[in-house]
N, C-alpha and C positions, 0 to 999 in steps of 0.2 A: 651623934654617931653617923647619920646618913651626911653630915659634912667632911666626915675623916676619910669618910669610902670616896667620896667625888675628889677628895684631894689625892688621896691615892691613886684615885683612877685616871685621874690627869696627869700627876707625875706619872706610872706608872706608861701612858699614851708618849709622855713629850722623848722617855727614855726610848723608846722601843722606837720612835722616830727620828732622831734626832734634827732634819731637816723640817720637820711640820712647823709651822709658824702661828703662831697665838695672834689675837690683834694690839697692833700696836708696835709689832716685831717685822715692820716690813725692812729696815734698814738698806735702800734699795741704793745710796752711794756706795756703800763700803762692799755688795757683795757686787755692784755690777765693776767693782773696780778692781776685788780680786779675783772675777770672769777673767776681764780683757788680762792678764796675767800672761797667759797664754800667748799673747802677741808680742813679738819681739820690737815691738817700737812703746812698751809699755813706760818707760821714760820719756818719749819724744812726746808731750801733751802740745796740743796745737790752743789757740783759743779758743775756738767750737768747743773741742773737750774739755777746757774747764768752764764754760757755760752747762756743755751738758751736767755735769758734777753739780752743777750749782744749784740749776732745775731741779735733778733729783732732792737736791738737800730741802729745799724750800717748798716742796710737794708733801714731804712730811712734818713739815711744821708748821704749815698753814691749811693741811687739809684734814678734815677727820678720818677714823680708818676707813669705815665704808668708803671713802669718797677718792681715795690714793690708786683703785683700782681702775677705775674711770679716769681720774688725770694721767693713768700710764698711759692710756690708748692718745690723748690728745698730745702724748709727749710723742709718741710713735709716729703721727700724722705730721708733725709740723718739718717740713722739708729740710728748715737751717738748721734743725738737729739733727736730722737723719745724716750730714755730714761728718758727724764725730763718729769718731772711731770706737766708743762705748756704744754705738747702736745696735751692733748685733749680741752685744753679750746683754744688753739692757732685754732684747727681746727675748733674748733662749731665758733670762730670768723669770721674765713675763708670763712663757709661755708654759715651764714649769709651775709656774703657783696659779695658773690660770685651770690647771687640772685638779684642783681642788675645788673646783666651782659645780659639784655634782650638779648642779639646779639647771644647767646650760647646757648639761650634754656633753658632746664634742664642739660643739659652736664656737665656745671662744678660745683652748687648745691650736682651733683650724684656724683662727684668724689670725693668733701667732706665728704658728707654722707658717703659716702664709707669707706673713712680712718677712722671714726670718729667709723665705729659701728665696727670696730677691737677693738675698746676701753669698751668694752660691759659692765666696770664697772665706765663710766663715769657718773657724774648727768646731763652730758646734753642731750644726747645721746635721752630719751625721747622726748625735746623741740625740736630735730632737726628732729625725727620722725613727731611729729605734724605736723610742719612748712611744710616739704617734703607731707604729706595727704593732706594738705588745698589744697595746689597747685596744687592737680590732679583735671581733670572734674570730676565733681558730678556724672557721672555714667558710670568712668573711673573704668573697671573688674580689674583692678590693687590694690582698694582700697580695699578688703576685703581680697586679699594676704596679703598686709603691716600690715592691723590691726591684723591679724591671729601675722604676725611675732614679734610685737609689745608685743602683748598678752603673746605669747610663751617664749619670753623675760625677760619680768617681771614675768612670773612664777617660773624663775630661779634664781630669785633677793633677799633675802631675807628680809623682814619687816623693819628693821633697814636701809635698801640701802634709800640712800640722792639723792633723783631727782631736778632738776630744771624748771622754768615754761617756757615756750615760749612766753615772754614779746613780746607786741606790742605796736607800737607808730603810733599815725595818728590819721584824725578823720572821721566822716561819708561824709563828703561834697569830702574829697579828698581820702577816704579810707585809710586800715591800715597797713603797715608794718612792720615787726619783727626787732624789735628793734637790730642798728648795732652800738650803742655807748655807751659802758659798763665803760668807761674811766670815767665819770661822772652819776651824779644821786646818785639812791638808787641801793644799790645791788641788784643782782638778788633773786627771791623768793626761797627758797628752803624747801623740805618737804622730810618728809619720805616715803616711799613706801606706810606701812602700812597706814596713813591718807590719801593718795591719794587713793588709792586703795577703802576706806568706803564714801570716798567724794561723792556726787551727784548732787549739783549747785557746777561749776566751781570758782574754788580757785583761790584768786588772781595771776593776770599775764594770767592765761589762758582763752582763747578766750571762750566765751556763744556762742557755732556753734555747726552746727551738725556732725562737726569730735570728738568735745567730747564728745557729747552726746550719740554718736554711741559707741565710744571706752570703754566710761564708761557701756553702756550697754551689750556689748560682756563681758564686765571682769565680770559682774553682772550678767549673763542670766540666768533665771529663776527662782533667785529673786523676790520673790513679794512685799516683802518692796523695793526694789528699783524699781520694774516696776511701781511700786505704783509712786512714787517719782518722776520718770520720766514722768509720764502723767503730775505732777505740771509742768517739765519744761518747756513741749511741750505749754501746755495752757498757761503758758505766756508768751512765745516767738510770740503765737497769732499762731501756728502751728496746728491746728484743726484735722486734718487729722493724723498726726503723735500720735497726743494724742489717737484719736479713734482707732487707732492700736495696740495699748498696751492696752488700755481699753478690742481691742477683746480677745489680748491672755488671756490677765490675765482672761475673763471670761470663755475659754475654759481650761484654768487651775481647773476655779473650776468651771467646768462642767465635767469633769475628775474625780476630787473628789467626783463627784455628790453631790454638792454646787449649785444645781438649782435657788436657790431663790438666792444668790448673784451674778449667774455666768446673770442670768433675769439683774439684775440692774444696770451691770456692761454696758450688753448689750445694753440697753433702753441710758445708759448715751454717749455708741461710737453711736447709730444713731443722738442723739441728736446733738452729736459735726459735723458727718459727717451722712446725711441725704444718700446721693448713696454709702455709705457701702454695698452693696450689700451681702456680707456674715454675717454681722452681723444683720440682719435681718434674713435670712435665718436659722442661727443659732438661735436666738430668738423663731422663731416658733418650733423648735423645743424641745426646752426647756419649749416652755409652755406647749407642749405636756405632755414632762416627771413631768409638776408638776401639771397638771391635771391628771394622775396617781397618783401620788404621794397622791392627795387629796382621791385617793379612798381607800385609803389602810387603816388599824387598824391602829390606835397607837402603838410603839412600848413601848414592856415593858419595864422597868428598867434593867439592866443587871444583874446574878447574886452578890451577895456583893465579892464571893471567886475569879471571875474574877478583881473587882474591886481590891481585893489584890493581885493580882497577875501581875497587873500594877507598882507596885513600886520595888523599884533596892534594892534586897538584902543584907546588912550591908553589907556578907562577902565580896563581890566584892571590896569594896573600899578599902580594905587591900591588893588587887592585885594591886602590882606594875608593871607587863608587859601584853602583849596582854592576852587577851581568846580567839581571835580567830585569828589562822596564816596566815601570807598574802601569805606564798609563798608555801602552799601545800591547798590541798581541806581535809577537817574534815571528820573521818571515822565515822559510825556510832556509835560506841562505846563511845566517847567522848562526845554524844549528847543526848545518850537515858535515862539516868539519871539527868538530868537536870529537874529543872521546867520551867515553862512559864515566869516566871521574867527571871531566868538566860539566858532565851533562846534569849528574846526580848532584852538586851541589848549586847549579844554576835551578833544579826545580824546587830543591826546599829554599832557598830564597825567596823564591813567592810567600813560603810561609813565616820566614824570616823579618820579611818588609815588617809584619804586623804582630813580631816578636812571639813568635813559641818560641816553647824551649825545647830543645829536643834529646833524647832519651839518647841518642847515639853521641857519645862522650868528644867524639872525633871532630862531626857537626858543632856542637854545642863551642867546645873550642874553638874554632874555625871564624864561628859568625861574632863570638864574642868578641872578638879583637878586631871588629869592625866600629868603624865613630858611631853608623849611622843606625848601629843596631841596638835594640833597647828592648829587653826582655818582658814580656806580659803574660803575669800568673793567668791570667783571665781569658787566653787566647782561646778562640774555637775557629772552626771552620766558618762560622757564619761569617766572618771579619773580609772574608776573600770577597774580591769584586769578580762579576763575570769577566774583566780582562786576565784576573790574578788564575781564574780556572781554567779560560784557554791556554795562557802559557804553560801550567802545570800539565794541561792536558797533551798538548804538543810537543814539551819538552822530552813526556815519558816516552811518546811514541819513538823519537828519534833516539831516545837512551835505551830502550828494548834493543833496537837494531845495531846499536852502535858496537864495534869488537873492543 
């Protein structure tokens, strides 16, 4: 009887994982070879790589299982492999079944990690970031290091770079771990940078958690379409509190704007979700403050009509084929005091243009888009600007205040 329950209880373990691997079931050719899958030169095999192939094949037949785990690290080390083009998906293999090594901690995890982000144009390299964040305590000061370095990474990647997802297998009764058997199944997910990057409900293969949800929010920050967005995730995740937090920014965003009545509604909806908000109450009253003011004031006139023209982008400009305003000196007076207020007003969002926002005015947004040299970045913030990029901006305005 007590042998029927263990066999149960292992089929019943192997079902609810189906990545866990038994010993004996390393098969480390055939998954690291429908890894590399993902790369588009997956026909083009050089000689190194069918060495490598060979190594792996001859490591399971000449070692015992204990012992295949220890010849992966000396297959890792030896230089004239590290040449083939199966090396990094050999290691994201690695570094996945290397997390079943409860006895070691994070120790040997971080040693894959390690080799793996020498590889910085790998498509796995993201998935094993992931996988590496979940695994930290939730308010482990390590985890907004990694996302920084994550971040900074993919800044460097360009739109076209082919990422992979960090697939998991399990279910809620026994929980879920990162998938370590690539040998079968479906392939792994793969996507471009640029989709992942405009994503905001997670994409197949990757986990609905708050390491993506965060990660997507750092690449997105300040963002109102996506703060926006992020509040749907929060609320149905049944996160209440986390939604009333984005609720508050986004309403001192446009209490900033001095957007009173929206930044009020914004507010009225984070107490509603979390009742001891404490600051968005507080906030609140003050805002009704500003729009009990607000009530006593005249109506404002309509603008002049010559301002209103003086709002749209000048013909000539769209026949300039490079910058109007330089990123790498500050603009002397001279080059600014002839200008009008159109030319001026599109020569200062340029500064912000160099380093791709996107911008909310439809007019703008057209304008810069049908430029070669411009190239839109979900991720922009202010920080991006160089002290020469906030002199021009700042000089620019001045001359565009005065301009008729």
């Amino acid at each position: 009887m007590t042998r029927r329950i263990l066999v149960a209880v292992l089929f019943l373990v192997c079902a609810s994982f189906p990545g866990l691997v038994l010993a004996g079931d390393w098969n480390l050719s055939k998954n690291v070879k429908r890894l590399e899958r993902v790369s588009p030169d997956y026909q083009d095999e050089k000689d190194i790589d069918k060495k490598f192939l060979a190594v792996l094949d001859l490591t399971e037949k000449t070692k015992k299982d204990a012992e295949v785990y220890d010849e992966a690290k000396r297959i890792s080390e030896n230089t004239t492999l590290a040449q083939s083009k199966y090396t990094d998906s050999f290691i994201y293999y690695m570094f996945v079944k290397s997390l079943g090594r409860s006895k070691s901690g994070t120790a040997e995890p971080d040693y894959w990690l390690g080799l793996l982000k020498t590889h910085d144009k790998s498509p796995h390299l993201l998935a094993a970031y992931l996988i590496a964040l979940r695994r930290l305590p939730k308010n482990s000061p390590d985890i907004r290091r990694d996302v920084q370095l994550i971040l900074d990474w993919l800044k460097a990647q360009k739109p076209a770079f082919k990422l992979c997802s960090p697939e998991y297998a399990g279910n809620m009764l026994l929980g879920y771990k990162p998938r370590t058997n690539f040998a079968e199944g479906d392939p792994l997910k793969l996507y471009p940078l640029s989709y992942y990057k405009e994503s905001v409900t997670p994409l197949v293969g990757f986990m609905d958690d708050e390491t993506y949800v965060s990660l997507l929010g750092r690449i997105k920050e300040g963002r109102e379409d996506i703060m926006t967005e992020m509040i749907g995730i929060y609320k149905k995740a049944g996160r209440k509190k986390e939604a009333a937090d984005i609720l508050f920014q986004l309403a001192m965003l446009k209490a900033a704007a001095r957007d009173f009545k929206q930044a009020k509604t914004l507010l009225d909806n984070a107490v509603k979700l979390n009742p001891e908000h404490t600051q968005a109450k507080q906030e609140r009253d003050k805002i009704n403050l500003e729009l009990t003011y607000q009530s006593l004031e005249p109506a404002q006139q309509p603008a002049p009509a010559k301002q209103e023209e003086a709002a749209g982008i000048p013909d000539h400009l769209n026949q300039v084929e490079g910058y109007l305003t330089p990123a790498d000196r500050v603009m002397k007076a001279a080059e600014l005091q002839d200008r009008s207020r159109a030319e001026l007003r599109v020569m200062r969002n340029e500064v912000y243009a160099h380093h791709g926002r996107v911008f909310q005015d439809a007019e703008l947004q057209n304008y810069f888009s049908k430029k070669t040299w411009y190239r839109q970045n979900p991720a922009y913030s202010d920080e991006l600007l160089t002290e020469v990029d906030r002199e021009n901006a700042r000089v620019i305005q001045e001359f565009e205040n005065k301009a008729q």
